[in-house]
N, C-alpha and C positions, 0 to 999 in steps of 0.2 A: 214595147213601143208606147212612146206618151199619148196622152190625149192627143195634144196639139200635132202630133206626130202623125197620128191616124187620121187627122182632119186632113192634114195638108193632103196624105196618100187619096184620101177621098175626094180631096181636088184637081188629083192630078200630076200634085208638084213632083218632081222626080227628088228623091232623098239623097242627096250627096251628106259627106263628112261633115263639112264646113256648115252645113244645112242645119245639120241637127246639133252642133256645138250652138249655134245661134239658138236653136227653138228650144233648149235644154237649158241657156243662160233664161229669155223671156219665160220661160214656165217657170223657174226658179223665183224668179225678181218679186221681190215682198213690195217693190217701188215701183216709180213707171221711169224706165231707164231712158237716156236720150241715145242719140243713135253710139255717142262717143263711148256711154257706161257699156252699151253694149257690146263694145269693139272691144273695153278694155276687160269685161268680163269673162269674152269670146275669146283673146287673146291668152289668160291664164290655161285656157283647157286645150288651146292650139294656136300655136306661135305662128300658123301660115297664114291663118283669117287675114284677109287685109278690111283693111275701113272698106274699099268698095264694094268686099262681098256683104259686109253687115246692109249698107245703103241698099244695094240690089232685094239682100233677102226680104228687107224691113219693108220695099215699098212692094217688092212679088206678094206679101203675107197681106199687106193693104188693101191690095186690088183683090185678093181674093176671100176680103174680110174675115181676115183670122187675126189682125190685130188692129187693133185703132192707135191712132196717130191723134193728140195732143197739143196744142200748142201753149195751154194756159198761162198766156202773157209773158213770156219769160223771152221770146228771141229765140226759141230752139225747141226743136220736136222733143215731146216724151209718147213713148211705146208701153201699149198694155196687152195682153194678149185678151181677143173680145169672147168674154162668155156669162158672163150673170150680168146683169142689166143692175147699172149702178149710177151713182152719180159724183159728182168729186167737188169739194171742198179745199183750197191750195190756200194757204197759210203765206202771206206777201211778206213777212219777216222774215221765215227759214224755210219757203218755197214745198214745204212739206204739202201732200196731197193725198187727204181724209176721203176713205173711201165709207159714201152711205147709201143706205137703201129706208125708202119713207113710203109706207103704203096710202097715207094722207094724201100727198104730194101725187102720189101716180093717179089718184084718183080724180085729183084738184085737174090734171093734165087732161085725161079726156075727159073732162067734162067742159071745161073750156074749149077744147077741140070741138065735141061735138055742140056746144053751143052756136061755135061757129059755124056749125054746116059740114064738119071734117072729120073722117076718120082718120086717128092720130095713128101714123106707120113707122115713124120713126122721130128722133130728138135726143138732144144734147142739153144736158147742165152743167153748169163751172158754176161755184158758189167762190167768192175771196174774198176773204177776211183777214182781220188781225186777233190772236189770242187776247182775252181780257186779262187785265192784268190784275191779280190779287192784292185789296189793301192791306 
């Protein structure tokens, strides 16, 4: 059983077939797929997945924060499966999305948090750029 596999049981989810072709594509995915990559990944390992079950699964795994949902300007959700705390970097030329971690940065965050009066409990970055280009 996967990781993500055991999570879900420990939430409850009931494991169907279709289930686990889905969380076997997202544990796999080097990218952050959209619901369509998923379908069409889902599809190679089982020809019955339909797109509604990839939709259902993607947003059941949502509400039960086992993956996060995406939108980084594009017009269309991209899926990551949620476990190291990171931050993302998307590339406006080839949409590409750099995954990084800055211990600088996480420290810049609460401290600005708690300057304000807040304990920081949760937050989100999108960084977007264009590649420099070499003279």
């Amino acid at each position: 059983m996967s990781d993500l596999e055991q999570r879900c049981a420990e939430a409850g989810l009931k494991m169907t077939g279709q289930r686990r072709v889905i969380l076997k594509v997202l544990g796999n995915a080097e990218d952050h797929p959209s619901v369509e990559s998923v379908y069409e990944r889902a599809r190679e390992l089982d020809s019955s997945i339909s797109i509604a079950t990839v939709y259902r699964t993607l947003s059941l795994l949502g509400e039960l924060d086992l993956v996060i949902r995406h939108e980084f300007q594009e017009g269309h959700s991209r899926y990551e499966v949620n476990s190291d705390h990171h931050h993302h970097l998307v590339d406006l030329e080839t949409g590409e999305v750099v995954e990084f971690q800055n211990d600088e940065l996480e420290a810049l965050k609460e401290k600005i948090a708690r300057d304000l009066g807040y304990d920081l409990v949760d937050h989100r970055l999108e960084l977007y750029g264009k590649r420099i280009k070499k003279k």
